[in-house]
C-alpha positions in Angstrom: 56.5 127.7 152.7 59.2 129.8 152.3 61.4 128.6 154.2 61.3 125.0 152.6 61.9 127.5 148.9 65.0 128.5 150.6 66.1 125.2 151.7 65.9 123.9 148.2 67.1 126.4 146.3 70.4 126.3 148.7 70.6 122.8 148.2 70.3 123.0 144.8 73.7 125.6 144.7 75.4 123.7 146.8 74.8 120.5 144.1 75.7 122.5 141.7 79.1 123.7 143.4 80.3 120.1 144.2 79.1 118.8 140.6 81.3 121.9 139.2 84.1 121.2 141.3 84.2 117.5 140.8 83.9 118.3 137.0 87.4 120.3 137.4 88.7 117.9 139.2 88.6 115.0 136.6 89.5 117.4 134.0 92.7 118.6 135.5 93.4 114.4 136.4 92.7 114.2 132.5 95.1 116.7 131.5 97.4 115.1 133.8 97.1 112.1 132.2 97.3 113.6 128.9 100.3 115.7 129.2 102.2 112.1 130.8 100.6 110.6 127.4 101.9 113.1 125.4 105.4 112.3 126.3 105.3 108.9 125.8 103.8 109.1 122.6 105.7 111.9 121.5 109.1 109.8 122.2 107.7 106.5 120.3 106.4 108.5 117.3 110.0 109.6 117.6 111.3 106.0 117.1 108.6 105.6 114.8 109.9 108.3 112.2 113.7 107.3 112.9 112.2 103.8 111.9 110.5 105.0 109.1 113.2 107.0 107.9 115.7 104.0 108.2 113.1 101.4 106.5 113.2 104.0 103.7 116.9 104.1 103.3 117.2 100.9 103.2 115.3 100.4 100.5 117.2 103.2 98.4 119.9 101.2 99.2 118.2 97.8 97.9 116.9 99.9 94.6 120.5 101.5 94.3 122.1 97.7 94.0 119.3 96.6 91.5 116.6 95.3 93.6 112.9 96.2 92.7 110.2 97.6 95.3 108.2 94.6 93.9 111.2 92.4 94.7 111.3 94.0 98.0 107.8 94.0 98.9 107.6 90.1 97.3 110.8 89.3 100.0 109.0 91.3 103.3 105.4 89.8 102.4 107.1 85.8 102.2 107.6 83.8 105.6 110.8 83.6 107.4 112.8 80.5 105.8 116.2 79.2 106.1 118.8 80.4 103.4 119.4 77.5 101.2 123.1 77.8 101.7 123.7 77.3 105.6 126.6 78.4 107.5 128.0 74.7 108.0 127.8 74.1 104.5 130.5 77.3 103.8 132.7 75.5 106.3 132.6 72.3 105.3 134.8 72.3 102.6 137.6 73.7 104.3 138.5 70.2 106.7 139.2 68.5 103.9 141.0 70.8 102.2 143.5 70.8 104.9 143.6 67.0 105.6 144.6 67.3 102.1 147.5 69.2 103.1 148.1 66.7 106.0 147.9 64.0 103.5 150.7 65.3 101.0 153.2 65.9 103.9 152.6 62.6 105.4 153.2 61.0 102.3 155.9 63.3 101.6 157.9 62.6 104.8 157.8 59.1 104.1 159.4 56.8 101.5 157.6 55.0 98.6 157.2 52.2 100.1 155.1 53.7 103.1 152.9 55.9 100.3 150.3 52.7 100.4 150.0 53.1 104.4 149.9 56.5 104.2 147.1 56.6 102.3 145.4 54.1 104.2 145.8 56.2 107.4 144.5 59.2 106.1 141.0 57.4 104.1 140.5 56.2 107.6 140.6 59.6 109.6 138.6 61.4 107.2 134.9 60.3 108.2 136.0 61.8 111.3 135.8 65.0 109.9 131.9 65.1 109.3 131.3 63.8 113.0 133.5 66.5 114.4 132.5 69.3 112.1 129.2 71.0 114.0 130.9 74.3 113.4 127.7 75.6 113.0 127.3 76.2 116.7 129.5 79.1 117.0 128.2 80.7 113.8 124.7 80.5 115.0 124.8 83.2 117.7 125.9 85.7 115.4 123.3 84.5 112.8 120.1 85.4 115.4 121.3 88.5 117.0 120.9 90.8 114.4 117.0 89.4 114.4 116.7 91.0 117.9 117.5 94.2 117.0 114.8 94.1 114.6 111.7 93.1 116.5 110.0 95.5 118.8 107.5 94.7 122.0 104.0 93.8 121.7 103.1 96.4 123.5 105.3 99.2 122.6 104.1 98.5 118.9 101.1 98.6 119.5 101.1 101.7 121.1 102.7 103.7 118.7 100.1 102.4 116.1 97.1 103.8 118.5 99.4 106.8 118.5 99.4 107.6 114.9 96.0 106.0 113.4 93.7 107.5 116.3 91.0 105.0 114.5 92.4 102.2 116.0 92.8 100.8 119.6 94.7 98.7 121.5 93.4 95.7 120.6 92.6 96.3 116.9 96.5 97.1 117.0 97.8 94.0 118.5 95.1 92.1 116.0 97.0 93.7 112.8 100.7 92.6 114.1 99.1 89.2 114.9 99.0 88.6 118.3 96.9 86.3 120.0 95.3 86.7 123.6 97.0 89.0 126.0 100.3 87.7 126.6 103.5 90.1 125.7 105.5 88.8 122.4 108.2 90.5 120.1 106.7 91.9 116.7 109.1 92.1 113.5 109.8 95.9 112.5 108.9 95.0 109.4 105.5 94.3 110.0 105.2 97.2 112.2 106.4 99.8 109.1 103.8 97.4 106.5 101.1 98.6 108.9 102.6 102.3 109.3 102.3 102.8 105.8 98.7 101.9 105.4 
């Protein structure tokens, strides 16, 4: 009948209306969402660039001294190893040196016929020297904190790889800096500008 035409039809617009309306809805919670984005992304593209910019004059600064990009590149693609001079091996020398000096005005203070005890006394406190010598405690601090200002979060690096290759997501991202699983680690910057520059 009519009247069941005009029930439909009404029920039909009023369908229509709410699917319209939710529509708007989740597009304005979108642009929300984009816009908070948008700022976040625009800040770490920011760091990104300074990064950039920075990982490029320092390697102006490697080319002006004589070092080669192949050099360079050779030196960022190798692992992490331990110089083969160590901080305790730049101090070493310098205990004995001045036992040395302890030596010559003990035996200087004393008479010839003490020189031969004098001697002795010294040859005896000198292997206490490399038991009491693990200066490189206080040198290691200052060794590994420069390395913290060099490695970036996890997260944040991953980010701001999503950010500027739109062809990869999270995961992909956190894949190429070589983390595993879902826990939260520190990524070398250097990694991070290698994968910026593909």
């Amino acid at each position: 009948t009519q009247e069941v035409k005009d029930q439909n039809r009404e029920s039909q617009r009023r369908s229509r209306a709410r699917r319209t309306e939710l529509i708007n809805d989740l597009k304005k919670q979108v642009q929300d969402y984009q816009r908070q984005g948008a700022s976040a992304s625009l800040e770490m593209q920011r760091m990104a660039q300074a990064v950039t910019f920075e990982n490029q004059r320092l390697r102006s600064l490697l080319s002006a001294h004589g070092v080669s990009q192949e050099e360079i590149h050779r030196y960022i693609s190798s692992p992490p190893a331990l110089s083969p001079e160590s901080p305790g091996e730049r101090v070493k020398p310098q205990p004995p040196q001045s036992q040395e000096g302890n030596k010559s005005q003990c035996c200087g203070s004393r008479s010839n016929e003490n020189d031969h005890k004098c001697s002795e006394k010294s040859s005896d406190v000198k292997p206490n020297l490399t038991t009491t010598h693990p200066l490189p405690k206080h040198i290691a601090p200052e060794a590994t904190s420069p390395t913290d200002s060099m490695e970036t979060s996890c997260d944040t690096a991953a980010s701001i790889l999503v950010d500027l290759h739109h062809h990869m997501d999270t995961e992909q991202a956190r894949a190429a800096l070589g983390c595993r699983g879902s826990e939260s680690c520190n990524v070398s910057n250097i990694k991070i500008f290698q994968l910026l520059e593909k």
